[in-house]
N, C-alpha and C positions, 0 to 999 in steps of 0.2 A: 312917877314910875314906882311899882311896886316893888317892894326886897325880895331877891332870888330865895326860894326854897331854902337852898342850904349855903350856905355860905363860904365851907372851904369841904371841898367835894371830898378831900382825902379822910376827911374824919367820918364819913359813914361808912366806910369798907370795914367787914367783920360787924356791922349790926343788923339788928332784924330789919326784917322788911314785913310789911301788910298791906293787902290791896285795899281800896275804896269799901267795901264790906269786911273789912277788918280780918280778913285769913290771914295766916301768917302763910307768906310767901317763900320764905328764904332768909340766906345770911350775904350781904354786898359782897363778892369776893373781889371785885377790880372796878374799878372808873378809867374811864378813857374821854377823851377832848365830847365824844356827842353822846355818852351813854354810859347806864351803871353794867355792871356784870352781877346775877343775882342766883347763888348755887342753893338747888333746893336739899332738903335735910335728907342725908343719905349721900346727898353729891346724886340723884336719880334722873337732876335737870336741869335746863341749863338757858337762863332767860337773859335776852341783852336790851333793855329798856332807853327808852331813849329819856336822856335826864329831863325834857319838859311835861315828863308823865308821872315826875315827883312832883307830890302836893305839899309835902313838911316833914321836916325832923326836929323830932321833939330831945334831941342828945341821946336818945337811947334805941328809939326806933323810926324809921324811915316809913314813909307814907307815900301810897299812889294813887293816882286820881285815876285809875282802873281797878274794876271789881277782878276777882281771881280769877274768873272764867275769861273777861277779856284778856287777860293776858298771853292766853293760848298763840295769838299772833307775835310772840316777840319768843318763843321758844327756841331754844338753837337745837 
């Protein structure tokens, strides 16, 4: 079995986020038990991801196995 993405979910809340073509998506503002909560710059938007669409965090930014345009389906 492979190692989960992140390890203790509480530590990515407040880092960058980028989709799978490297946009910067946002800042994590919350985790919950099936998902991150991810607030775009401005606070303009407001995306709820489901944690198995995190690829990796590197300690400083969060990574997703969607491009930015796919993310349109997780908008709130």
């Amino acid at each position: 079995m492979s190692e989960p993405p992140v390890l203790d979910w509480d530590r990515i809340v407040h880092k960058n986020v980028r989709s799978k073509d490297r946009a910067d998506v946002g800042n994590v503002d919350a985790v919950d038990e099936e998902s991150i909560v991810i607030i775009t710059e401005g606070a303009r938007g407001e995306y709820k991801i489901p944690k198995s669409e995190v690829e990796s965090f590197d300690g400083a930014e969060v990574f997703l196995k969607s491009t930015h345009s796919e993310l349109k389906r997780y908008k709130v």
